[in-house]
Residue frames as a rotation matrix with the C-alpha (Angstrom) as fourth column:
UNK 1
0.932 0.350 0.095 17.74
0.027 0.194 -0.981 2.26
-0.361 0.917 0.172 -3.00
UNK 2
0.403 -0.842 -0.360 21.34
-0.815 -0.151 -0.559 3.09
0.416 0.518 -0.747 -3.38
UNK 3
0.017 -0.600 0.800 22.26
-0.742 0.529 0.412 -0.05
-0.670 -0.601 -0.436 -1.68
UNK 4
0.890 0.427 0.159 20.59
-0.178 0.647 -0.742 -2.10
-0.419 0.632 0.652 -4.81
UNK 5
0.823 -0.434 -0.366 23.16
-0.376 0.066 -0.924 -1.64
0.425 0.898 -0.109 -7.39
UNK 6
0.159 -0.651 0.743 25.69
-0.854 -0.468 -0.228 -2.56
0.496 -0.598 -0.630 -4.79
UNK 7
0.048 0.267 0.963 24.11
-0.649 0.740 -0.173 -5.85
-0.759 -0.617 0.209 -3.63
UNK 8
0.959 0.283 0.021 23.72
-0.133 0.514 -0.847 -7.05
-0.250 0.810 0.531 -7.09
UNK 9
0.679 -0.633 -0.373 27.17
-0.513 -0.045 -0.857 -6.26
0.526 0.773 -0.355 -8.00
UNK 10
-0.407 -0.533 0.742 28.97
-0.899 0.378 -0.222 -8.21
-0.163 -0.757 -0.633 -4.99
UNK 11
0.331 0.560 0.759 26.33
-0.515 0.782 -0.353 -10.89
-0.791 -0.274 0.547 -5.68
UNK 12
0.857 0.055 -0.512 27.33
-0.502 0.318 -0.805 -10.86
0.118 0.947 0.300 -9.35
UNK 13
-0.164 -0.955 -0.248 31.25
-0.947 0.222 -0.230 -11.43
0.275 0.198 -0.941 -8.79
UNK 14
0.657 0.188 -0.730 30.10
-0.422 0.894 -0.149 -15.16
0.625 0.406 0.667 -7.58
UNK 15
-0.397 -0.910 -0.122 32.76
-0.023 0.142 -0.990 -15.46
0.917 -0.391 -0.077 -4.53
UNK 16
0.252 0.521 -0.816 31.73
0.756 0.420 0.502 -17.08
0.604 -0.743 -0.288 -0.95
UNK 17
-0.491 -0.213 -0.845 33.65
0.812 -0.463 -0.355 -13.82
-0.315 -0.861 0.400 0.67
UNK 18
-0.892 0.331 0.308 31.60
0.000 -0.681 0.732 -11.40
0.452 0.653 0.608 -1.91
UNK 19
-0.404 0.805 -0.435 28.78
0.601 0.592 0.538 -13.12
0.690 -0.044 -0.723 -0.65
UNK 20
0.264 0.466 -0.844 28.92
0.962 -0.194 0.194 -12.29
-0.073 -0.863 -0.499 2.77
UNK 21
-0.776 -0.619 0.118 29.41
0.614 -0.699 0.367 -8.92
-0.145 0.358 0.923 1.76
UNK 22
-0.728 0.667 0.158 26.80
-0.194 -0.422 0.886 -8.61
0.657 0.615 0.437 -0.12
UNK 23
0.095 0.850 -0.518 24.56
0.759 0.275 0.590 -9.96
0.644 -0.449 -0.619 2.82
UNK 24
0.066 0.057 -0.996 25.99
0.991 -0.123 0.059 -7.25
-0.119 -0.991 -0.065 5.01
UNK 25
-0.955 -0.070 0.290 25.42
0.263 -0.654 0.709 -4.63
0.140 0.753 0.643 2.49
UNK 26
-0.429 0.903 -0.035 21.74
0.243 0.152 0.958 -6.06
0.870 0.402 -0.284 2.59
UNK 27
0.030 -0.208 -0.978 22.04
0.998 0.062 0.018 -5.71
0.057 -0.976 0.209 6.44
UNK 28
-0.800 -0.244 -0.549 22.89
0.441 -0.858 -0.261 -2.39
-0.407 -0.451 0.794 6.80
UNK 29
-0.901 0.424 -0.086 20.10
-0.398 -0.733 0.551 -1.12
0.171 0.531 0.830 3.96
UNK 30
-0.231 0.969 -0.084 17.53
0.415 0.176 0.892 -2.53
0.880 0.171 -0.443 5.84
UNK 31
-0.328 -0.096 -0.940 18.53
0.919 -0.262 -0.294 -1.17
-0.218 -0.960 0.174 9.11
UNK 32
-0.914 -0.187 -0.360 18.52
0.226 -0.972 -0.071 2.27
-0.336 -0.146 0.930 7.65
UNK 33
-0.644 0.759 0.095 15.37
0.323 0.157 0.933 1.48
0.693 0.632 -0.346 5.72
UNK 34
0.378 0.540 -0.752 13.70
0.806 0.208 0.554 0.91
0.456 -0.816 -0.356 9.47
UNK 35
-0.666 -0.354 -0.657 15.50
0.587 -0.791 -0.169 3.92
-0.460 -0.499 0.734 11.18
UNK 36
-0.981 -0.059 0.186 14.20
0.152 -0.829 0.538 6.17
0.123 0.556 0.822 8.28
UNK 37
-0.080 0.960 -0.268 10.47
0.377 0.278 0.883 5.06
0.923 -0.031 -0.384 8.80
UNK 38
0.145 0.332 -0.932 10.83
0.977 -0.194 0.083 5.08
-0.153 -0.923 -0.353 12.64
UNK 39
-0.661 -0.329 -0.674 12.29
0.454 -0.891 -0.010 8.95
-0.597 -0.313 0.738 12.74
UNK 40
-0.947 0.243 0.209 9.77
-0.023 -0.700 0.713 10.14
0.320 0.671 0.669 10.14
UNK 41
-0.059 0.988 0.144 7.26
0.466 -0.100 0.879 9.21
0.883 0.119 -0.455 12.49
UNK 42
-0.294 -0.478 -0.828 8.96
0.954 -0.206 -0.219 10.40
-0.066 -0.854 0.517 15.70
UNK 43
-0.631 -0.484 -0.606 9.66
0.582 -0.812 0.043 13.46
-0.512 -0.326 0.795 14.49
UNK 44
0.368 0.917 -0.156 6.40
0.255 -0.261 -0.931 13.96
-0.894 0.303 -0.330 12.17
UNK 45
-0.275 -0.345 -0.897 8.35
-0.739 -0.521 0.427 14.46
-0.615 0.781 -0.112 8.83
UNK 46
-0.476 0.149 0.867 6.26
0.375 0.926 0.047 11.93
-0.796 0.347 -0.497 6.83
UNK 47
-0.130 0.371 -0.919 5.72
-0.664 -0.721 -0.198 13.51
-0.737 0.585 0.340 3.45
UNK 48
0.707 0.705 0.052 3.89
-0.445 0.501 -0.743 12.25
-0.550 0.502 0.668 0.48
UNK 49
0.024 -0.730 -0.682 7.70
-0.896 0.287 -0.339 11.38
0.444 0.620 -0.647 -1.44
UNK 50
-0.463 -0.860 0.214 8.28
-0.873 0.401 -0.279 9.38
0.154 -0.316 -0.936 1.62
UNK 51
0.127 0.779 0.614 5.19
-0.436 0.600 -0.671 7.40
-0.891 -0.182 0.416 1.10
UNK 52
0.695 -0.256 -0.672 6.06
-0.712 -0.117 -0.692 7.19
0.099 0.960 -0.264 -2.65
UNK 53
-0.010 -0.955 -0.295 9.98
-0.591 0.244 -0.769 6.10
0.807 0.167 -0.567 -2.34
UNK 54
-0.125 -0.116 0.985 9.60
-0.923 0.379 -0.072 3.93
-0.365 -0.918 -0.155 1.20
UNK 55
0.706 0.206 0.677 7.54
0.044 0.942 -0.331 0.51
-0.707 0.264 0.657 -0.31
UNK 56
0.854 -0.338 -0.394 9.21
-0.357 0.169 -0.919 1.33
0.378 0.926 0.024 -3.95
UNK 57
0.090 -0.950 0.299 12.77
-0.931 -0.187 -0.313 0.78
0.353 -0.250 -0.902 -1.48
UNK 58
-0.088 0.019 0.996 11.85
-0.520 0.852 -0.063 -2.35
-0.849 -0.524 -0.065 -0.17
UNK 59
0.622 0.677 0.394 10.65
-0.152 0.598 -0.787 -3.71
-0.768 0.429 0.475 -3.24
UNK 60
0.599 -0.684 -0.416 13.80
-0.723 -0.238 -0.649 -2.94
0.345 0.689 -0.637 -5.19
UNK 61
-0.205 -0.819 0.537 16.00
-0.979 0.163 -0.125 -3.81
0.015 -0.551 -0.834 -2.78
UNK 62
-0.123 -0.087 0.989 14.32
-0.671 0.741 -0.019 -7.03
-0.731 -0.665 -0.149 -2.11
UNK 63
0.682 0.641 -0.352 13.33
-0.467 0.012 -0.884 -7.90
-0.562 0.767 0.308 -5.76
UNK 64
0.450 -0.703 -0.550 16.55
-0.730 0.066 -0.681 -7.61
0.515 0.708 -0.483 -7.13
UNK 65
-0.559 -0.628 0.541 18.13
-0.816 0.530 -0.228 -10.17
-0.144 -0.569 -0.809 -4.16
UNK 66
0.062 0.287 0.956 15.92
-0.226 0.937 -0.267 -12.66
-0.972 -0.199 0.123 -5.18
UNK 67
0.805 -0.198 -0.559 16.40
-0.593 -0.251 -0.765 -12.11
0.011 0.948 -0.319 -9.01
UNK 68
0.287 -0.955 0.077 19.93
-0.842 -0.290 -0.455 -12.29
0.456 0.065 -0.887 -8.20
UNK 69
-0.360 -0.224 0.905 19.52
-0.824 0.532 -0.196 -15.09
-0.438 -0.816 -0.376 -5.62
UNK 70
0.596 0.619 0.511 17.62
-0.173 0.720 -0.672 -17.32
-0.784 0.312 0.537 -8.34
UNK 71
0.735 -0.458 -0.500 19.90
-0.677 -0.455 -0.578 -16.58
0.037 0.764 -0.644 -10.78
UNK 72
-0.092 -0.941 0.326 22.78
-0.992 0.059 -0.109 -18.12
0.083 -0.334 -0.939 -8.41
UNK 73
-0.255 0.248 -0.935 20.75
-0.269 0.910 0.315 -21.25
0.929 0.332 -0.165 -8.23
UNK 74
-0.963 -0.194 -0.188 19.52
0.143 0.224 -0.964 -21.13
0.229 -0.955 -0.188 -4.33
UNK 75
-0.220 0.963 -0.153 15.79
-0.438 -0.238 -0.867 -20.09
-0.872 -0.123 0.475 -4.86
UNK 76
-0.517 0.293 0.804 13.33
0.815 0.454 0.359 -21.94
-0.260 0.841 -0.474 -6.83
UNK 77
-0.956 0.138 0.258 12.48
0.055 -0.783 0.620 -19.71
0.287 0.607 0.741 -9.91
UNK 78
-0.346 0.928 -0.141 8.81
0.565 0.326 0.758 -20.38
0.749 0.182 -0.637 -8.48
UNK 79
-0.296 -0.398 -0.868 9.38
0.912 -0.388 -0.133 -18.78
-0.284 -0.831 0.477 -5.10
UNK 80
-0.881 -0.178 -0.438 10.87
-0.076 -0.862 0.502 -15.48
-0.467 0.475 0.746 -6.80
UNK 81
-0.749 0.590 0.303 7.63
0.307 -0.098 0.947 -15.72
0.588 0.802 -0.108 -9.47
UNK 82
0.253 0.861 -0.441 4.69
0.804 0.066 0.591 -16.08
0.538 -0.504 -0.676 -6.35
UNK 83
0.039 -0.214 -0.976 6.78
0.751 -0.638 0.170 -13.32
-0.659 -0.740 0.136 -4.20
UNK 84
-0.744 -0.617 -0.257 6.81
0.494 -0.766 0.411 -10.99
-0.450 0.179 0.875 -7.19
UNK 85
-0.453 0.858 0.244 3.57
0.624 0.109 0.774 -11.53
0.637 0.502 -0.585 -8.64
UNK 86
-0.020 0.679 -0.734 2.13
0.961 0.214 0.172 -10.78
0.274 -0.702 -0.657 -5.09
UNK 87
-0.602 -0.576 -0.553 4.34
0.400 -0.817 0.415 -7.56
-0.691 0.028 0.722 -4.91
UNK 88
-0.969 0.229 -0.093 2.46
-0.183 -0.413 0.892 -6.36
0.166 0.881 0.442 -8.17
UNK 89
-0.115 0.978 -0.174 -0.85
0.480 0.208 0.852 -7.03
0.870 0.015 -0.494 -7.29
UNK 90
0.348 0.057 -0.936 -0.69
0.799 -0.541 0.264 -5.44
-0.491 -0.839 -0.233 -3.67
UNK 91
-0.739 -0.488 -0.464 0.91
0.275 -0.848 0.453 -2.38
-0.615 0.207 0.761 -5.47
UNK 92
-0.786 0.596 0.164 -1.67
0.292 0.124 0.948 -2.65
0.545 0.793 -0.271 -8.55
UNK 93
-0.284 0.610 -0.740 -4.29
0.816 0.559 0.147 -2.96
0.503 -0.562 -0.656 -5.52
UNK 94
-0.018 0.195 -0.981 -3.46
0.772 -0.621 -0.138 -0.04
-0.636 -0.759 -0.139 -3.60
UNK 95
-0.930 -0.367 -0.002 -2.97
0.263 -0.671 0.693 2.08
-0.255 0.644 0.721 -6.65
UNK 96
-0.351 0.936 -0.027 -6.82
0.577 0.238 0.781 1.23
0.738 0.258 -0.623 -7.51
UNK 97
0.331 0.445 -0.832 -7.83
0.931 -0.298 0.211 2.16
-0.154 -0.845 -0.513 -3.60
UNK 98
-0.551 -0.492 -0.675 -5.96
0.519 -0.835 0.185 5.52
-0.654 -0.248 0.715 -4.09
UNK 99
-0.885 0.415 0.209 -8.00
-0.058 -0.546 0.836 6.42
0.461 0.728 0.508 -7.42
UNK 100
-0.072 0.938 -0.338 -11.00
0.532 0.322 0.783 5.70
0.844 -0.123 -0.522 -5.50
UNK 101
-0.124 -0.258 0.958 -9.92
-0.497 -0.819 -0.285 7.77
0.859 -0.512 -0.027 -2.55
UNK 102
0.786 -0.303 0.539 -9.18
-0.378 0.455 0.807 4.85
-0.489 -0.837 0.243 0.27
UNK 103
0.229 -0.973 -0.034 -6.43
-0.788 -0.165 -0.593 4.16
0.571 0.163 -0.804 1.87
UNK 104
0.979 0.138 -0.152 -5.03
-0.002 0.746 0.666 0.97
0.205 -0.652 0.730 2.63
UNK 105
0.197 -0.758 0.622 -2.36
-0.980 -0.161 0.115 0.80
0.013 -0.632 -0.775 5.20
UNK 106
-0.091 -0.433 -0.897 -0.01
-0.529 0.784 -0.325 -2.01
0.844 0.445 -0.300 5.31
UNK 107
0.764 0.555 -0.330 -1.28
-0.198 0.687 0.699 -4.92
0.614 -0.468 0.635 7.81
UNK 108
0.623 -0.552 0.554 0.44
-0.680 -0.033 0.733 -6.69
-0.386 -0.833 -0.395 10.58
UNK 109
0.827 0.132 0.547 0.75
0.238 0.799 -0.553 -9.63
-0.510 0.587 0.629 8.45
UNK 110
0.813 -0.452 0.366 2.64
0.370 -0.084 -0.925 -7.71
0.449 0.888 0.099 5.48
UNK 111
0.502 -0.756 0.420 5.13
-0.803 -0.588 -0.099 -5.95
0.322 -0.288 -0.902 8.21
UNK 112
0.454 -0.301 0.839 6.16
-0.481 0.710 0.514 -9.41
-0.750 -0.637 0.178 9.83
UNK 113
0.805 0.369 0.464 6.50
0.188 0.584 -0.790 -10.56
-0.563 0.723 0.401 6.10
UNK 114
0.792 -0.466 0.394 8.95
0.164 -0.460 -0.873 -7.90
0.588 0.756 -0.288 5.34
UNK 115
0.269 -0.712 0.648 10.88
-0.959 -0.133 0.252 -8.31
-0.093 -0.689 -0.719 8.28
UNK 116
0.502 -0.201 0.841 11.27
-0.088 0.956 0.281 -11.94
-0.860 -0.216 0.462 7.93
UNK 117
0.645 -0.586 0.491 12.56
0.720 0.681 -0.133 -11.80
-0.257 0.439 0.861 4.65
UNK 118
0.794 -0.545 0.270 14.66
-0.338 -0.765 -0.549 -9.40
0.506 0.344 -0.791 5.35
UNK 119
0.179 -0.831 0.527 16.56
-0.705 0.265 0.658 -11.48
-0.686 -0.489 -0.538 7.63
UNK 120
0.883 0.396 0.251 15.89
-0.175 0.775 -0.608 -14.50
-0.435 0.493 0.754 5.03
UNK 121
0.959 -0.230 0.165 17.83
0.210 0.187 -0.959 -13.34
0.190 0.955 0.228 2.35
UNK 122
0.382 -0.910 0.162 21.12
-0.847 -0.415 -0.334 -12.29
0.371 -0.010 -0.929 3.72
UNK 123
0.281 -0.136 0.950 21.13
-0.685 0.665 0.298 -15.71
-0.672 -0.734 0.094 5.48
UNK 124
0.949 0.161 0.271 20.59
0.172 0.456 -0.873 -17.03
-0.265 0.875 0.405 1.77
UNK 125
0.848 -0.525 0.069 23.09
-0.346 -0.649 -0.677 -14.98
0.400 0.550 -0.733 0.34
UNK 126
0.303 -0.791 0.532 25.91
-0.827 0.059 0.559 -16.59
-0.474 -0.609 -0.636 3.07
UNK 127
0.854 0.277 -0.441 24.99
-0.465 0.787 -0.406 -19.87
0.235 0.551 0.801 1.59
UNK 128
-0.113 -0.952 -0.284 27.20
0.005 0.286 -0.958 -21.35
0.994 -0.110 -0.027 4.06
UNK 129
0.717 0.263 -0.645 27.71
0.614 0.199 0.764 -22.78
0.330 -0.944 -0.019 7.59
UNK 130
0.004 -0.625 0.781 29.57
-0.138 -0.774 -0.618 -19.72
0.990 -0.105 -0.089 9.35
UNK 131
-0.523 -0.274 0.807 30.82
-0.792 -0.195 -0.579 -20.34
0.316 -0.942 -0.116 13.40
UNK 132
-0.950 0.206 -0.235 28.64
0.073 0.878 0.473 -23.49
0.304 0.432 -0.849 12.71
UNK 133
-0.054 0.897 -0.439 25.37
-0.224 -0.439 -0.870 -21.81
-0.973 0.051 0.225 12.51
UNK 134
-0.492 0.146 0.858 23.65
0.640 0.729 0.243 -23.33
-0.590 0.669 -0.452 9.30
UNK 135
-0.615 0.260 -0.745 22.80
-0.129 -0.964 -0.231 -19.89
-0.778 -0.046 0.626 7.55
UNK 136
-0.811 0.351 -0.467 21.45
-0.517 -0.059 0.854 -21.21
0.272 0.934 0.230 4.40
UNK 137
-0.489 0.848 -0.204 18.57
0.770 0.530 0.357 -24.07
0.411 0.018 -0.912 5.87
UNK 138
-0.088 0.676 -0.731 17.26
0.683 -0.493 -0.539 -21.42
-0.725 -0.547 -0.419 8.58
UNK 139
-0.613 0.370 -0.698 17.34
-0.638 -0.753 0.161 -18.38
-0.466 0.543 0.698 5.55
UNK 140
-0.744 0.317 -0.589 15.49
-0.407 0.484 0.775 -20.70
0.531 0.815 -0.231 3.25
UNK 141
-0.438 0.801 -0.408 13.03
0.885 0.465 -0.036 -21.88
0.161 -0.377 -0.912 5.87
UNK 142
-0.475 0.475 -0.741 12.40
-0.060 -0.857 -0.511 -17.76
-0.878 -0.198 0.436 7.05
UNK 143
-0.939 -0.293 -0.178 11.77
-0.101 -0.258 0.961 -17.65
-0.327 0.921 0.213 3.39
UNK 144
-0.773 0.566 -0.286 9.15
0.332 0.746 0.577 -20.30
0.540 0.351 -0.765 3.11
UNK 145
-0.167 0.488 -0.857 7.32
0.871 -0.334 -0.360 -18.78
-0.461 -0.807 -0.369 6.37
UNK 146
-0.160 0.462 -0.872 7.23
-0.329 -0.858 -0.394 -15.01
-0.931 0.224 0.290 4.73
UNK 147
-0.941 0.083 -0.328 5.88
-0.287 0.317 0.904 -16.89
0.179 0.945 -0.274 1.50
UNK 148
-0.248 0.900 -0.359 2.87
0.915 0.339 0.219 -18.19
0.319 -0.274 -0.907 3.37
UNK 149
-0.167 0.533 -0.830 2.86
0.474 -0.695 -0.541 -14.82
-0.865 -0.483 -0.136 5.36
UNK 150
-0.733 -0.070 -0.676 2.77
-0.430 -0.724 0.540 -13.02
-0.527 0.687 0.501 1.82
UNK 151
-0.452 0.851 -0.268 -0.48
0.253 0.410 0.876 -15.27
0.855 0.329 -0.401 0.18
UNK 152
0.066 0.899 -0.432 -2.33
0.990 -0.006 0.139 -14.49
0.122 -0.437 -0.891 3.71
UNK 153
-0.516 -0.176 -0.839 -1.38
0.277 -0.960 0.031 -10.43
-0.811 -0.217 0.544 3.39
UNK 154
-0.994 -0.098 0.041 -2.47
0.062 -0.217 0.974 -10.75
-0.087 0.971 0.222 0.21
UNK 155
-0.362 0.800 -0.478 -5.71
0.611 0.591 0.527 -12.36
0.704 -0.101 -0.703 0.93
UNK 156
-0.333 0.070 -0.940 -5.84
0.801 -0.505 -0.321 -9.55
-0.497 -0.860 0.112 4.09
UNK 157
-0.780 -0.488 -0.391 -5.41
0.222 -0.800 0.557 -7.01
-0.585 0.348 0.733 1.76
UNK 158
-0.670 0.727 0.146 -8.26
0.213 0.000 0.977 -7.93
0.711 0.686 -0.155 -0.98
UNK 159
-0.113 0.686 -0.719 -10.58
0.993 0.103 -0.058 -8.08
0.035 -0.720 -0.693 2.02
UNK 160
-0.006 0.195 -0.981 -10.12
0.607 -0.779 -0.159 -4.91
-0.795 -0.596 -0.114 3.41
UNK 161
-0.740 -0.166 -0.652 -10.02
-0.079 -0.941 0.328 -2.99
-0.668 0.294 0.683 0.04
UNK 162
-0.693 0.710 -0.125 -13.07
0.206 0.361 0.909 -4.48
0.691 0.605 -0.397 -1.25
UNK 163
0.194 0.601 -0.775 -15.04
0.981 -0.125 0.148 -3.28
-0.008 -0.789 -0.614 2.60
UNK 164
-0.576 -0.594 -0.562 -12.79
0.552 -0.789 0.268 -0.21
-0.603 -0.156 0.782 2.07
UNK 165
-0.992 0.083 0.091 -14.13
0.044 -0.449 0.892 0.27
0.115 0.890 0.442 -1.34
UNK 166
-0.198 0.945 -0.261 -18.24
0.622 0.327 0.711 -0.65
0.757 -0.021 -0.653 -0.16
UNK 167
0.097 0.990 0.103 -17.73
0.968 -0.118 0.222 2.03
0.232 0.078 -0.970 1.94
UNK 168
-0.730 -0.417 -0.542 -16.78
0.120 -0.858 0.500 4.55
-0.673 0.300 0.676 0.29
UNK 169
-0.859 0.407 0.312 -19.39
0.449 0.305 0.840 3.95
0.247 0.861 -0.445 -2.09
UNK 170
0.048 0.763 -0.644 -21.73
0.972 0.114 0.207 3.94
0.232 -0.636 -0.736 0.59
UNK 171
-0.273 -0.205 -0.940 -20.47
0.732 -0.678 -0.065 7.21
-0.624 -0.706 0.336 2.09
UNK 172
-0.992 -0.110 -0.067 -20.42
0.025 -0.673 0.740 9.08
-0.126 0.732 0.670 -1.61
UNK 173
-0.840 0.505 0.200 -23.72
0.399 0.326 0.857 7.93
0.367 0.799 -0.475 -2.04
UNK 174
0.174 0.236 -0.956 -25.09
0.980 -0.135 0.145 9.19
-0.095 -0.962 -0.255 0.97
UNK 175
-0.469 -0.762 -0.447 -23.27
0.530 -0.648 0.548 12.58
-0.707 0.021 0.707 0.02
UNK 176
-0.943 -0.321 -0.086 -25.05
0.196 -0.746 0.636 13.12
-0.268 0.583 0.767 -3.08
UNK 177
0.132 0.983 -0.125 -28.83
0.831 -0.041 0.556 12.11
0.541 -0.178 -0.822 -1.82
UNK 178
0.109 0.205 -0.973 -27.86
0.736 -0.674 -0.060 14.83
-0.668 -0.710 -0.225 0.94
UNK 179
-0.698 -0.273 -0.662 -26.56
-0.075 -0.892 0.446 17.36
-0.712 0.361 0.602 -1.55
UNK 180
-0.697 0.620 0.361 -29.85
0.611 0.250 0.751 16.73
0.375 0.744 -0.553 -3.75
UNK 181
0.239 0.906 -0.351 -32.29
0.949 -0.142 0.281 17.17
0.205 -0.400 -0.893 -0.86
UNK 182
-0.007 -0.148 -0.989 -30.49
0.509 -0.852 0.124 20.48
-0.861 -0.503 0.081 0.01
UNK 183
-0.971 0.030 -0.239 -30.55
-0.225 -0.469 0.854 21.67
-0.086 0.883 0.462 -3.75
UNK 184
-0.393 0.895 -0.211 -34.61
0.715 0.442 0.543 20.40
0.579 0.062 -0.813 -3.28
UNK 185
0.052 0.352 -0.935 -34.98
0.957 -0.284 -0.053 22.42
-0.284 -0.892 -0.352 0.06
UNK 186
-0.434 0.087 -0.896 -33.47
0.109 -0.983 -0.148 25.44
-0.894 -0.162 0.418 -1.22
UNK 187
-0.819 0.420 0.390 -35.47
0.430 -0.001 0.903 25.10
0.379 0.908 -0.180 -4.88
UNK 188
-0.068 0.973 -0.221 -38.52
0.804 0.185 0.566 25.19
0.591 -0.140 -0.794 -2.68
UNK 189
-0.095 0.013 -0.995 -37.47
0.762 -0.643 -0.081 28.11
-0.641 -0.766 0.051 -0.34
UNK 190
-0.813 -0.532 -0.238 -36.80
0.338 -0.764 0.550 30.07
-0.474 0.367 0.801 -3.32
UNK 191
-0.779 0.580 0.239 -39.85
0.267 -0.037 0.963 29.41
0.567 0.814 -0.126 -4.52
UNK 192
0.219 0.677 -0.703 -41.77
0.976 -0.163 0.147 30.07
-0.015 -0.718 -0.696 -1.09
UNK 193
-0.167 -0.249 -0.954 -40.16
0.372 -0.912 0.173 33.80
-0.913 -0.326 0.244 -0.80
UNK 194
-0.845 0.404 0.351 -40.91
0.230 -0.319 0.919 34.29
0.484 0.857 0.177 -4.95
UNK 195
-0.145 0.988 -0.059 -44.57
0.765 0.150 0.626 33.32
0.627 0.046 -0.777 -4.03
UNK 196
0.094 0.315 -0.944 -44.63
0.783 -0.609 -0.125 35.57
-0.615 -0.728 -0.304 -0.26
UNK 197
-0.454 -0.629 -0.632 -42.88
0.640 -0.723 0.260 38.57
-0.620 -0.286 0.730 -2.25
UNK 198
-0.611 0.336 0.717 -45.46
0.746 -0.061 0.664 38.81
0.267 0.940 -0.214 -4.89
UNK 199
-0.794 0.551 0.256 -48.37
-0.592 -0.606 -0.531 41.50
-0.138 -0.573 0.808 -4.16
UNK 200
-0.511 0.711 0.483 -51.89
0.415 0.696 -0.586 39.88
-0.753 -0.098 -0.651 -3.78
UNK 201
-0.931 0.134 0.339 -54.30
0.280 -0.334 0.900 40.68
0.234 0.933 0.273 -6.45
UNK 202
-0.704 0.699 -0.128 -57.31
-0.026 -0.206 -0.978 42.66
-0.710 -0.685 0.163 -5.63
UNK 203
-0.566 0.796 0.216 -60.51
0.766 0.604 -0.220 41.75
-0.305 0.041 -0.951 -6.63
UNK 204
-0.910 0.068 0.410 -62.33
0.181 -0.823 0.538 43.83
0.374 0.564 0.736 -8.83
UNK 205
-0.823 0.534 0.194 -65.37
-0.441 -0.386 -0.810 45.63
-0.357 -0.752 0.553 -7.55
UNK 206
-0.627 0.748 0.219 -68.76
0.707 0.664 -0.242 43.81
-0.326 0.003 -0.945 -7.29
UNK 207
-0.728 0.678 -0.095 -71.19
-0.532 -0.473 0.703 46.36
0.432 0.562 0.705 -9.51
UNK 208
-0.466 0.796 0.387 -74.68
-0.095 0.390 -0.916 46.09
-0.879 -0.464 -0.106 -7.67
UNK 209
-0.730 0.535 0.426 -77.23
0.670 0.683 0.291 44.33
-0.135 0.497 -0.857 -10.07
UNK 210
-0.799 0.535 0.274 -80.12
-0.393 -0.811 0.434 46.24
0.454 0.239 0.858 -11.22
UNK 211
-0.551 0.827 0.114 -83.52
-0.189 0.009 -0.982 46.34
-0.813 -0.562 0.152 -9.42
């Protein structure tokens, strides 16, 4: 997240050696992005912040470079509109599944997505043939590819948190027939050991009949 303010400002200055700066700024803060994930599961130190502050890092990081990258005039403003939209709805999405108590975990789909345009945009951002390697057609085609992969993550996603959500439903419901019948069973036990603990009532004597 501290790399954001950093990319933006190298992007702002508008300069073909700023550029590539700013792409190898963008470079390094996804490497560490991916280290920071891999060791926090290595070493088991995955805490609820780092669920929290992980997606919110990508999404900054990758938000503002297209912002910034539409701005410059290399991304249609459509692009940047369908990739953010989608961003907000998957977030919107899982935020729902979390008040409901499922969790949805982020597909293969949506990891290939976020690797791809993580190489995308720094390739953008050269906007320039470098060692004659065409950096801008092949970033702008990754682009287009983790655009399609982002509409079928998306489409993953609704699935599974609409089965996610049918059963849970299922499961609660199931929960609170069982926790009835056991508030039934023990109504009725209490009411069998009331009944055993009473004393019988004896029967008043039969008075013989006159002759």
């Amino acid at each position: 997240m501290g790399f954001v303010p950093i990319v933006v400002a190298l992007l702002m200055v508008k300069d073909p050696s700023w550029d590539l700066i700013a792409a190898a700024a963008f470079g390094v803060a996804s490497i560490t992005d991916y280290f920071d994930g891999y060791i926090a599961r290595t070493q088991q130190l995955v805490t609820v912040y780092g669920k929290l502050l992980d997606p919110l890092a990508d999404k900054f990081l990758v938000i503002s470079s297209l912002v910034m990258l539409q701005e410059l005039g290399r991304i249609h403003p459509i692009v940047v509109i369908v990739l953010i939209c989608r961003e907000l709805a998957i977030t919107g999405l899982r935020a729902l599944a979390s008040a409901e108590g499922v969790i949805i975990s982020a597909s293969d789909s949506a990891k290939w997505k976020t690797a791809t345009q993580m190489v995308a945009i720094p390739l953008i951002m050269i906007n320039r043939d470098w060692l004659g390697i065409p950096f801008y057609p092949i970033g702008m085609g990754l682009l287009y590819i983790s655009l399609a992969m982002s509409l079928w993550s998306a489409k993953a996603y609704i699935v599974d948190f609409f089965k996610a959500l049918g059963e849970q439903r299922k499961y609660k419901s199931a929960e609170r027939k069982q926790k009835r019948e056991l508030k039934q069973a023990a109504r009725m036990a209490r009411r069998a050991a009331l009944k055993a603990s009473q004393p019988v009532p004896t029967p008043p004597p039969v008075e013989p009949k006159p002759r």
